[in-house]
Structures are given as C-alpha cells and as structure tokens.
C-alpha positions in Angstrom: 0.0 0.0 0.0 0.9 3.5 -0.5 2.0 6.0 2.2 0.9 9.3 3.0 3.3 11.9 3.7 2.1 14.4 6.5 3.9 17.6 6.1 3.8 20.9 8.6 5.1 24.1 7.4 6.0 24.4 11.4 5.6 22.0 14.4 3.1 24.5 16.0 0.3 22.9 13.1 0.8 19.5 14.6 -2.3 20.2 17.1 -4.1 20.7 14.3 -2.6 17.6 11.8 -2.8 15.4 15.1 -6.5 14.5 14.4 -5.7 13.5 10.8 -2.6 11.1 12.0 -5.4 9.5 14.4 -7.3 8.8 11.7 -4.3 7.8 9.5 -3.4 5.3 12.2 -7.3 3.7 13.2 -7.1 3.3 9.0 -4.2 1.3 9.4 -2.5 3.8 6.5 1.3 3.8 6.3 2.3 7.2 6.9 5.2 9.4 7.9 5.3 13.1 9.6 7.9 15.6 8.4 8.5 19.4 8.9 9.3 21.3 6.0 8.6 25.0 5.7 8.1 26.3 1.8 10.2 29.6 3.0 12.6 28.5 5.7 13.8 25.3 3.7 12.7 25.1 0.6 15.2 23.4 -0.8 14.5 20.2 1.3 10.8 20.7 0.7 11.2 20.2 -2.7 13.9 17.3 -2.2 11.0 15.5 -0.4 8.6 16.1 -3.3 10.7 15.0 -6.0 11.4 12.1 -3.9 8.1 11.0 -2.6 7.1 9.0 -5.6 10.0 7.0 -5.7 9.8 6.5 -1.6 6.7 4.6 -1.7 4.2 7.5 -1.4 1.0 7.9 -2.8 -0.2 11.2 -1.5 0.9 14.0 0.2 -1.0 16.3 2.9 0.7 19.6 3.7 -0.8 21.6 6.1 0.6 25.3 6.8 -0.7 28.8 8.1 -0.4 32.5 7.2 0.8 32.2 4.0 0.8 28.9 3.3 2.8 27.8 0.4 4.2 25.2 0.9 1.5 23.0 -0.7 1.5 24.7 -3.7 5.7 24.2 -3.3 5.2 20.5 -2.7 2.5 20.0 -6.1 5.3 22.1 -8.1 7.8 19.4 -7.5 5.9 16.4 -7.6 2.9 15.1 -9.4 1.5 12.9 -6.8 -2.3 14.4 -5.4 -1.7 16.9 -3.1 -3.9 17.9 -0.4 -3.4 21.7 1.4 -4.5 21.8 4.9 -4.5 25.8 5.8 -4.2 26.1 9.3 -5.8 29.0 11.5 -3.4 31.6 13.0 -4.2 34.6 15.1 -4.1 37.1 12.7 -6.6 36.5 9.8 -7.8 33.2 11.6 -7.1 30.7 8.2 -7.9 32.8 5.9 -5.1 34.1 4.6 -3.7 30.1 4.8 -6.9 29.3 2.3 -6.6 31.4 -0.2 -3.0 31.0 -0.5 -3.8 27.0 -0.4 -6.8 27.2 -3.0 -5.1 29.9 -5.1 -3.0 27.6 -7.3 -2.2 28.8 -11.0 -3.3 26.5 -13.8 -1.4 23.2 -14.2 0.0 23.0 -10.8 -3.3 21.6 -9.1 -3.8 21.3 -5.0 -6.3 19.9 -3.1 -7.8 21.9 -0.1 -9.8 21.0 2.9 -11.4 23.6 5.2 -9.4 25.6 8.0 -7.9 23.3 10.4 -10.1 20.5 8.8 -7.2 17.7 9.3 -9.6 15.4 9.6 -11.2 15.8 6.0 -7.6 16.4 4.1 -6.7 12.5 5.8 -9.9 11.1 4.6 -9.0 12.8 1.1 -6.1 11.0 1.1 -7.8 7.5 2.5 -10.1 7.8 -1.0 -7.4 8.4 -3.0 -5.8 5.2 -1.8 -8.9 3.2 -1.8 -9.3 3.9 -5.8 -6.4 1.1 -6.0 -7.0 -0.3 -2.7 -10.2 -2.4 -2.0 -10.2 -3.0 1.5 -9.2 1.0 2.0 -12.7 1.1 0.1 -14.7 -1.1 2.2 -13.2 0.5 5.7 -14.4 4.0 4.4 -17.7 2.4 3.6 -17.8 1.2 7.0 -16.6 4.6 8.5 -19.8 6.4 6.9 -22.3 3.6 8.0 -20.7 3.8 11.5 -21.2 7.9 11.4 -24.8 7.4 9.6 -26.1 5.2 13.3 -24.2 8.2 15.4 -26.5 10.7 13.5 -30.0 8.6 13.8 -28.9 7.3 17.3 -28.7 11.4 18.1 -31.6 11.8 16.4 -33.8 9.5 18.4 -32.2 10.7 22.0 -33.3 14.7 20.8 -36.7 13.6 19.1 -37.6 11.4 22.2 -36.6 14.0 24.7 -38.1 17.2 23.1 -41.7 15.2 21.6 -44.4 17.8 22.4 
C-alpha cells in the first residue's frame, strides 16, 4: 500500500494535523510526519517532493498557516495528489492560509480541505488510496455507515426528549 506523507510548514500545526494522524493510524495507512517549511527550507521541501514518488508514497497532505505555500511548493515538484490543509493563525484566523492553499495557477493543481479540517484532508487521502486499494474502500464504507447510526442514534435521544 501506498504511504501518505504528512507535512507541517511548522511544528506549532501539529495540534491541528494530530487529528488527521489519528485517523491515518485507526485506517491502518502507512504514513510518515515531516516538517518542511516552503520559505525556511525550501530546498529540502522540494527534495522530499521529487522524492516521494520514488519513496513509496502515494499522497501527500501539507498543512501550513499564514501564507501557506508550501503545498502549492510541494505539487510544483511532484505530481503525486496533493492535499493543502491551511491552518488557523491569530491574525486572519485561516484565511489568509486558504486562499493561498486554494489559489493555485493552472497546471500546478492542490487539493484543499477547510481551516484546520485535518480530519477531512486524511480522509481525502484515505479515498485516493482506496481507488487502487479495496479494503481501504470497504473501511471508508464502514466509516460512513458507523457515522450514519451516530447521527439517527442522536436523532432519536433529541426527538424522544423534546416530543411535544
């Protein structure tokens, strides 16, 4: 199976990304966590990129604030999918991360999930495995059927507590 590469533009997005490893991990996804920053080392960034094919890697989730480049640096170098993850700072509060994520010039295509929305931009790359992977397929399948009962076994609690 493919891996998924997890990259931060800066360790201080890893409360965010830490609810897409969860899911990486009850997935059972191969995956590695990196650090690259699209301005502080962008020559490593795109190292990684041009190596992640070759490394056994299938997608690539790169989640960064403020200005956010570095996905749009990590789809330059590679063409594996590439999902951008803009992360929430105190300043513009992610949005100034998602435009810069979602703002991609034509041929150079990105992926984005919502602000902070780590939990989406792993189940992006969970699909995008599961199109060659069958029993990535079936868990997702069983992932939306398990959220599906939470949503009717809520329903029930509010429409049996609030009957008129």
């Amino acid at each position: 199976m493919k891996r998924v590469a997890v990259i931060m533009g800066s360790d201080s997005d890893l409360p965010v990304v830490e609810k897409g490893i969860t899911l990486l991990q009850s997935f059972e996804i191969p995956f590695s966590v990196h650090v690259y920053s699209a301005h502080r080392t962008p020559e490593e960034a795109c190292r990684f990129a041009k190596r992640a094919r070759e490394e056994g890697y299938g997608v690539l989730i790169c989640a960064a604030g403020m200005a956010a480049h570095l996905a749009g640096v990590m789809a330059a170098n590679t063409t594996l999918p590439v999902i951008g993850l803009p992360c929430s700072a105190k300043l513009l509060e992610g949005s100034d991360a998602l435009l810069s994520t979602v703002m991609m010039p034509p041929g150079i295509p990105v992926a984005a999930v919502g602000i902070d929305a780590a939990k989406n931009a792993a189940l992006l790359a969970i699909e995008i495995l599961a199109v060659t992977e069958e029993s990535l397929a079936k868990k997702l399948r069983e992932e939306r059927e398990r959220n599906r009962e939470k949503v009717l076994e809520r329903d029930r609690e509010l429409s049996g507590r609030y009957q008129g």
